[in-house]
N, C-alpha and C positions, 0 to 999 in steps of 0.2 A: 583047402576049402574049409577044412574044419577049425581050421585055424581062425581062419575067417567070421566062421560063425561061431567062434566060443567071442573071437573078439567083438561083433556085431550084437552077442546076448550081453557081452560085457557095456560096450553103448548103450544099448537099450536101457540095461539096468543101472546106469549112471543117469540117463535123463530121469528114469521113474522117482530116483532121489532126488536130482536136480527139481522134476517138477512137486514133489511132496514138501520140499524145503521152502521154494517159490510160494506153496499151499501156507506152508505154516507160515512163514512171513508175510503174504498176503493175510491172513487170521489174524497176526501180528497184529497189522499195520490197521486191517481192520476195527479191530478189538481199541485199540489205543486214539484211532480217530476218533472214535465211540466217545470214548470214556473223555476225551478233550474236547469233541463238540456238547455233551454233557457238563463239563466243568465250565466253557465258554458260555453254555445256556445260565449254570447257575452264575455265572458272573456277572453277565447282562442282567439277570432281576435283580442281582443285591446292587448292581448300580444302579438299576431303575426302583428299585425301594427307598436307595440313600437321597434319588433327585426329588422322589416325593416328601421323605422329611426336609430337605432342605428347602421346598416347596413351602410345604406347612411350617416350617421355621420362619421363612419368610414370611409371610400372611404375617404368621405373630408377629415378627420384630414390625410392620406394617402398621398391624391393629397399635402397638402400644406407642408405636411413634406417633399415631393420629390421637390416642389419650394423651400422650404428654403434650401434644402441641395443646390439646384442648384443657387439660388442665394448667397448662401457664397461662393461656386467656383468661381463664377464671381466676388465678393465684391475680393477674394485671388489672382484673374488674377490681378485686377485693382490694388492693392495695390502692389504686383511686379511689375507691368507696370509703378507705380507711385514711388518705387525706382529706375526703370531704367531709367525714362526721369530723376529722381534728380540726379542722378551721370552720365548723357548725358552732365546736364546741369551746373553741378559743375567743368565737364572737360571743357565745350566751356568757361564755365567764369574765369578759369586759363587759356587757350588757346589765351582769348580774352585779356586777363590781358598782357600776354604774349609780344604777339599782339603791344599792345600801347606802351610797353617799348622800342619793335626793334624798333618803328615807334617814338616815341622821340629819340631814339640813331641817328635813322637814321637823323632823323630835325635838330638835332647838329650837326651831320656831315656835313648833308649839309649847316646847316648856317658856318662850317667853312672850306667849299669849296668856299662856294660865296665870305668871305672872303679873302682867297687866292686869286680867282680870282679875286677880284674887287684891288689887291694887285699886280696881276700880270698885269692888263690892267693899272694900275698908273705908272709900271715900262714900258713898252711900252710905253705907251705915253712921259716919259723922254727920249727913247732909242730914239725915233722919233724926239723930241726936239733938242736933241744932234746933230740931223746926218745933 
């Protein structure tokens, strides 16, 4: 019987280990879900941080896609605007061309009106001689 109960203290004092070892491992297991539900949280905001820059990156690339489209409509206004002042400007300078031609015809004309007349005031002055 005593046998019995050395061996029965000896059971007993193998679960108490058993259950201290079970304790620590449970603390273990505790301790490390912790610290991994922890590192899982901080992993969720730096992806929920990254989705917002990627957010606001977007927007931007957005915003500057809607200025370039708008600054090519304006670059396409300017370059019609800038075929229309060249064929404004390529009719004033046949206009102008034009222009200088009547206005020599006309300078010949009139150098030979003055001549006439400087021909007909020679014939007066004879006509006047005469009389």
């Amino acid at each position: 019987m005593e046998h019995m109960i050395k061996h029965r203290k000896k059971v007993i004092g193998m679960e108490d280990k058993i259950l201290q070892a079970l304790e620590c491992l449970k603390s273990d297991f505790n301790h490390k879900f912790d610290s991994l539900s922890n590192q899982i949280t901080t992993l969720s905001e730096k992806v929920d941080s990254r989705g917002n820059q990627i957010n606001t990156l977007s927007e931007k690339v957005d915003y500057q896609r809607n200025q370039i489209n708008e600054n090519t409509q304006i670059l396409m206004a300017l370059e019609h605007l800038t075929q229309v002042n060249k064929a404004e400007h390529d009719k004033m300078s046949f206009d102008i061309a034009e222009i200088s031609g009547e206005i020599k015809a006309f300078g010949k004309s009139l150098s030979n009106i003055e001549l006439i007349t400087a021909n007909n005031w020679g014939d007066i002055v004879k006509l006047k001689s005469i009389r």
